[in-house]
N, C-alpha and C positions, 0 to 999 in steps of 0.2 A: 028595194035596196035603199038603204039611210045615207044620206052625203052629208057631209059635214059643212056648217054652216058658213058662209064666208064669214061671218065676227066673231066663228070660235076661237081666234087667237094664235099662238105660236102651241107647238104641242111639246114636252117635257124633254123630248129629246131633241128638236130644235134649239130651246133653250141651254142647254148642258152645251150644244157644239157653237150655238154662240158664244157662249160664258167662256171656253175653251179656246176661243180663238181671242178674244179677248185678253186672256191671258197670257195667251202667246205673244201676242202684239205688246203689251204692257209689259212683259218680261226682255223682250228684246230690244224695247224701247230703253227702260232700266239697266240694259246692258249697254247699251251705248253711249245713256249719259256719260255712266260710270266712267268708261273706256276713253270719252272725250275729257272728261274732268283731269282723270291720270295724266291723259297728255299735254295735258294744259298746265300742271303741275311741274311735270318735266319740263318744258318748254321753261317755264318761269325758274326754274331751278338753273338751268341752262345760261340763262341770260344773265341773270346774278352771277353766277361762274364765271360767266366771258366780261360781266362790270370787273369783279374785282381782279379779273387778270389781266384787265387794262388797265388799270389801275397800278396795280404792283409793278407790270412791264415798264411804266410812264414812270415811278418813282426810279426804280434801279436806273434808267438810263439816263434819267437827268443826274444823277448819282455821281454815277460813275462816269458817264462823261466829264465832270465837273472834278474831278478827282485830282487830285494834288498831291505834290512830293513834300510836302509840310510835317514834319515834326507832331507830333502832340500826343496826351496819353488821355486817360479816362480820368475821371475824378474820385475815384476810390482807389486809383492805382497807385503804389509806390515807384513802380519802375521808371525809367528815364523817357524820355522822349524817345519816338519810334516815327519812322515814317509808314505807307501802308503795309496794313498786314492782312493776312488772311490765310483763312485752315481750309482745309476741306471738308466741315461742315458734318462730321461723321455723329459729332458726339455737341451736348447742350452747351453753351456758353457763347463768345461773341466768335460770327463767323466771317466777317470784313469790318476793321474798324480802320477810317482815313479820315483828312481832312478836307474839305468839297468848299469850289469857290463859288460867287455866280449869285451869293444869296446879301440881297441888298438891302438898306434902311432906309423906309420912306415915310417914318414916322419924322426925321428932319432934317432938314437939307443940310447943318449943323452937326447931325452925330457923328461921332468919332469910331463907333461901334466896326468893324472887320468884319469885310463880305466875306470871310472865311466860319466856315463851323465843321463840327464835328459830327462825323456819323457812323452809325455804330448799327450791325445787322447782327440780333443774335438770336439764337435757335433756345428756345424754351419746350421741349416737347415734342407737340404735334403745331406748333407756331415757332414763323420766320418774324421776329419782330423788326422794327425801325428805328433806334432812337436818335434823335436829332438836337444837339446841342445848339445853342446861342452863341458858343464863342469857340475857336478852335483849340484852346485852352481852358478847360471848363471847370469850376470846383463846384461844391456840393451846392454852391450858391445859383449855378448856372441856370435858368429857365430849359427845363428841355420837354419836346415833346414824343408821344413813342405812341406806334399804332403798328398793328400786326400787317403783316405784307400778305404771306399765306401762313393760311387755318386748315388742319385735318390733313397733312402730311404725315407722310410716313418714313420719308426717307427723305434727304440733300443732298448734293455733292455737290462739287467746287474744284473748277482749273482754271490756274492760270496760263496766259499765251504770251511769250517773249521771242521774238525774234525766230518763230518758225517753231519751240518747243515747245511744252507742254509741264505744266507740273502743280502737285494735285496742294502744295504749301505755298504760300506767299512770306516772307519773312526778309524784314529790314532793320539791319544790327542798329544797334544806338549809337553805334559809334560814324555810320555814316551819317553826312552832311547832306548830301542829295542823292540821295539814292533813284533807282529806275523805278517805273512805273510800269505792272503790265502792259502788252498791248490789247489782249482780251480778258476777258472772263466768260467762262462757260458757266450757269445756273441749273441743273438740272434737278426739278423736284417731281416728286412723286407722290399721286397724294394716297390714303387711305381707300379711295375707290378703284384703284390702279391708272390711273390717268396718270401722265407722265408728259410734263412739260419740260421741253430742254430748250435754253437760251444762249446766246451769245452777244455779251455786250461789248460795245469799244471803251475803255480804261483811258480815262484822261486826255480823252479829245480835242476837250476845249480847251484843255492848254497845250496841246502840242500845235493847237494851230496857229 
């Protein structure tokens, strides 16, 4: 009887169920990177999400706390002075514009410049923009700055809260002098993935205190 030599080697079907498991291992190894990658992906996607919703959350409520009964219009506007206004955000254009105090000059202990300015939230699309005037009286001259709040919505609405009510328009005639200030604002946006964020902020805090 012939035996096979101890250095003859691996025999061809040894090798195939090596190679095979090999492959098994390198494929599910492959699947797992992947699987970790995507999650990691998500995770970082997530995180951005929850910066710039802190973000947006910290601007509106310094905002609107700061909110004022003050007069003023935009600088391309003909119309008279208005105190706050605000729509319910259904459709593109400006969807809160007031005047917000609280914002001070430390460029010299000398300027004469008004902690008052103007600010303006308007809906362009699938963006909540911010624009932030210099003066609460602004002409085309005014320095202003403007950066998106939220990006890849789909939807906004807007209520105001006075005295226990509710109502989905803010609106203050030109003819009044001091007009009321809600006492909230509800924010609810939606975005494009269905995520649905609803806020409540307080309106004019810092000066009712």
């Amino acid at each position: 009887m012939t035996r096979a030599s101890p250095d003859a080697g691996f025999s061809l079907i040894e090798t195939l169920v090596a190679l095979f498991v090999i492959a098994l291992v390198s494929t599910a190894g492959g699947a797992m990177l992947l699987d970790t990658m995507r999650a990691s992906s998500r995770v970082d996607a997530s995180a951005s999400d929850i910066r710039r919703l802190e973000v947006a959350t910290g601007l509106l409520r310094a905002d609107l706390a700061a909110m004022t009964s003050r007069a003023s219009t935009g600088p391309d506007s003909y119309l008279p002075p208005r105190g706050p206004i605000g729509s319910d955000g259904a459709r593109d254009g400006p969807v809160l514009a007031f005047v917000r105090g609280g914002w001070s000059d430390f460029t010299s202990e000398d300027s004469l410049r008004s902690d008052l300015m103007r600010i303006e939230y308007v809906r362009e699309g699938e963006r909540l923009l911010r624009r932030a005037y210099g003066a609460p009286d602004p002409t085309v001259r005014t320095p202003m700055a403007q950066r998106p709040i939220y990006e890849g919505i789909s939807d906004i609405s807007l209520r105001y809260g006075r005295g226990g009510s509710w109502s989905n328009i803010w609106e203050t005639p030109a003819s009044v002098s001091d007009p009321e200030l809600p006492d909230l604002i509800e924010i609810t946006v939606t975005f494009s993935d269905q995520r649905i964020v609803r806020q409540v902020f307080l309106a004019g805090g810092a000066a009712k205190q």
